[in-house]
C-alpha positions in Angstrom: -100.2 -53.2 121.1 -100.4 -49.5 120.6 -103.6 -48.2 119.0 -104.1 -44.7 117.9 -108.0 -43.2 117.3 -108.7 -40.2 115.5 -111.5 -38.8 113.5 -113.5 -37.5 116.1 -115.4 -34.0 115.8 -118.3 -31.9 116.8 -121.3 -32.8 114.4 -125.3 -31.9 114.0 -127.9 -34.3 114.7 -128.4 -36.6 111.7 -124.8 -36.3 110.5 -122.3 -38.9 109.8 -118.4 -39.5 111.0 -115.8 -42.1 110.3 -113.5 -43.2 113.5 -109.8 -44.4 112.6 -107.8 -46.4 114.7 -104.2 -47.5 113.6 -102.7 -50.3 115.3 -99.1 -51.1 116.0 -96.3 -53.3 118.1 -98.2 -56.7 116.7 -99.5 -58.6 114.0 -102.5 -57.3 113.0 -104.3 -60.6 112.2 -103.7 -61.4 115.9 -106.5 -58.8 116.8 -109.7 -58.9 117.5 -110.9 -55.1 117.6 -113.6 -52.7 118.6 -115.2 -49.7 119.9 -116.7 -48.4 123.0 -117.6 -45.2 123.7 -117.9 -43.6 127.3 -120.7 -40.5 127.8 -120.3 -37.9 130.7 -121.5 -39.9 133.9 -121.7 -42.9 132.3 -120.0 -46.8 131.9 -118.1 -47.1 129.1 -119.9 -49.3 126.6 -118.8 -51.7 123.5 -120.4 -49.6 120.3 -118.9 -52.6 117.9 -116.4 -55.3 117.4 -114.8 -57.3 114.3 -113.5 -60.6 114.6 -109.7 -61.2 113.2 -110.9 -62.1 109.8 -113.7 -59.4 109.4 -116.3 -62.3 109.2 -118.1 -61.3 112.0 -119.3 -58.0 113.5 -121.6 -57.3 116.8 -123.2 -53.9 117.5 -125.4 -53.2 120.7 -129.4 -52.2 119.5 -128.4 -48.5 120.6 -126.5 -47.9 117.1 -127.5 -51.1 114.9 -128.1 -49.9 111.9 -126.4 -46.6 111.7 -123.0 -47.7 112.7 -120.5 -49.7 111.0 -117.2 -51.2 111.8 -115.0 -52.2 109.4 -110.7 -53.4 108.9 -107.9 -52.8 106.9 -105.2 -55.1 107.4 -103.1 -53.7 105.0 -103.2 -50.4 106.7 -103.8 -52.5 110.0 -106.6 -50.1 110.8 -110.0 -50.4 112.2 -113.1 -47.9 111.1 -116.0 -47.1 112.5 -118.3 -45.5 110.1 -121.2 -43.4 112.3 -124.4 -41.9 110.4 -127.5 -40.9 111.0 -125.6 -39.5 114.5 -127.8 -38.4 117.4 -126.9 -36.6 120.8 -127.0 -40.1 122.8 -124.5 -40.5 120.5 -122.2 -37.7 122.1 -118.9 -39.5 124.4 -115.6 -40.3 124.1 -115.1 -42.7 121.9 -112.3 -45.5 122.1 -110.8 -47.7 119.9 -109.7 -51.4 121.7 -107.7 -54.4 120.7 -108.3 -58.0 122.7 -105.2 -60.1 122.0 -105.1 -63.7 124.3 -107.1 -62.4 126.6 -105.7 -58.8 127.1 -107.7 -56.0 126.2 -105.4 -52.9 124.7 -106.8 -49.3 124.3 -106.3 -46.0 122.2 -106.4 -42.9 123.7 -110.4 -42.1 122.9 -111.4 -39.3 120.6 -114.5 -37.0 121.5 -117.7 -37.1 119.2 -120.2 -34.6 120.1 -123.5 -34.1 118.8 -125.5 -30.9 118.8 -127.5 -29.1 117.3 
């Protein structure tokens, strides 16, 4: 599974972004995907996940409510839609793909907030 993240950007406080993450080398509907993010000094954390069908959706309390995650299988992409973006918020962000057990990962894409 190869998955490729873009979108990422410098942003002020209260702004919004949208993550992309394209996926390749399997069949979409195989995936489960997601987001983490990783800060400067920090563990990398899950931000969001979608089950296969796009049923289900989890989010930690840290961004409930002001992110979204959301997938294409048609363009067998994954979103993340961020708003209301604060500089907590600032890391590298990474998109992730669990198939059987295996967790895959794009190459993160920086999202800095500041004012």
């Amino acid at each position: 599974v190869q998955l490729q993240a873009s979108g990422g950007g410098s942003v002020q406080p209260g702004q919004s972004l949208r993550l992309s993450c394209v996926a390749s080398g399997r069949s979409f509907s195989d995936l489960s995907t997601g987001w983490f993010r990783q800060a400067p000094g920090k563990e990398r954390e899950m931000v969001a996940a979608i089950s296969r069908n796009g049923v289900t959706t989890w989010y930690p309390d840290s961004v409930k409510g002001r992110f979204t995650i959301s997938r294409d299988d048609a363009a067998t992409t994954v979103y993340l839609q961020m708003s209301s973006l604060k500089p907590e918020d600032t890391a590298v962000y990474y998109c992730t793909a669990l198939l059987r057990g295996t967790r895959y990962w794009g190459q993160g894409t920086l999202v800095t907030v500041s004012s």
